[in-house]
C-alpha positions, 0 to 999 in steps of 0.5 A, spaced: 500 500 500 504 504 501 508 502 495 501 504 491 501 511 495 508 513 494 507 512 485 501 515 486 504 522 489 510 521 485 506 521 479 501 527 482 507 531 482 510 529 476 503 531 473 503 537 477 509 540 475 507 539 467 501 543 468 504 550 465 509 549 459 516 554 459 515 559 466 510 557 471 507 562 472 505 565 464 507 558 461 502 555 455 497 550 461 497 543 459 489 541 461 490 534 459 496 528 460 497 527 453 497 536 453 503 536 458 506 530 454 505 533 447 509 540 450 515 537 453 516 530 450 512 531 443 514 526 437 512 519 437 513 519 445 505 522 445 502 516 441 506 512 445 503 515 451 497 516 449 497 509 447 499 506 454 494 511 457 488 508 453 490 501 455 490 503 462 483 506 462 480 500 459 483 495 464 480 500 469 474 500 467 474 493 466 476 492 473 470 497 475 465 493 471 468 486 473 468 488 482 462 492 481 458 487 478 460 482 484 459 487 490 451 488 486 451 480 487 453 479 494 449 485 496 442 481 493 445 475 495 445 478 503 439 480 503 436 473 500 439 469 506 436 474 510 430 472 507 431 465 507 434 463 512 441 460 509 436 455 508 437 456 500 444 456 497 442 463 494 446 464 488 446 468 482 449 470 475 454 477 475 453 477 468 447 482 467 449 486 474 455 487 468 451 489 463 447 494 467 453 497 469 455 498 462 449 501 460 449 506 466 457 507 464 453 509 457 449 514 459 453 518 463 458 518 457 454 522 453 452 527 459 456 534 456 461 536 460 460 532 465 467 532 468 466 539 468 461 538 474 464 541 482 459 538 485 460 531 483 468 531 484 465 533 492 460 527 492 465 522 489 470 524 495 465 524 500 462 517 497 470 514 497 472 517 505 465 513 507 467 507 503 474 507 506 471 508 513 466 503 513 472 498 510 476 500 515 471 500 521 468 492 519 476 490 519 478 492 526 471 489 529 473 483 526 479 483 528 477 485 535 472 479 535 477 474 533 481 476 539 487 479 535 490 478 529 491 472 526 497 468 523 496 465 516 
């Protein structure tokens, strides 16, 4: 993890400092990745680049599509062995919670600007510190009811 942490700043403050090609103050502004590729590296680094981050947003979205489909599928299989009582096995496909999740990934592609919306930005950083808190929560109660950490 903080191997992760560490590459994630790293890169951030690679990123950072590519904002403004030339002086940082009156420099062109690189608003995109492959704009700040574009101004300093320029060539055929970009379509490599470019070819490199087209790859990495679709193992992402893949890897989103694929966990957010299982999360959906343990949620109804949650609720149905609190309906049943464990006394059924409860199992189902993730297939169409994958094509429901594609097909909302869908519309909100064709809503204008929508990386443009402040308020989305403060929700989604309000939803993942919840996330990471609930996580974080449920891993201590667990290790608090297990009497401790546990060997492998």
């Amino acid at each position: 993890m903080l191997l992760f942490a560490f590459v994630t700043y790293y890169t951030a403050t690679l990123l950072a400092e590519c904002y403004r090609t030339g002086d940082p103050e009156t420099g062109k502004r690189n608003y995109t990745y492959m704009d700040a590729v574009r101004s300093n590296l320029g060539g055929a680094k970009v379509a490599f680049c470019g070819v490199i981050q087209y790859a990495n947003l679709v193992g992402v979205a893949i890897g989103y599509t694929i966990a957010s489909s299982i999360s959906m599928k343990a949620i109804r299989r949650a609720g149905c062995f609190h309906t049943h009582e464990h006394a059924e096995p409860c199992s189902s496909s993730s297939i169409p919670y994958m094509i429901v999740f594609g097909a909302v990934q869908i519309v909100f592609s064709q809503i204008p600007d929508f990386d443009q919306i402040s308020w989305l930005s403060i929700v989604a950083a309000v939803m993942s510190f919840t996330y990471s808190s609930v996580g974080l929560s449920l891993g201590i109660a667990q290790t608090i009811s297990n009497g401790g950490f546990k060997e492998a």
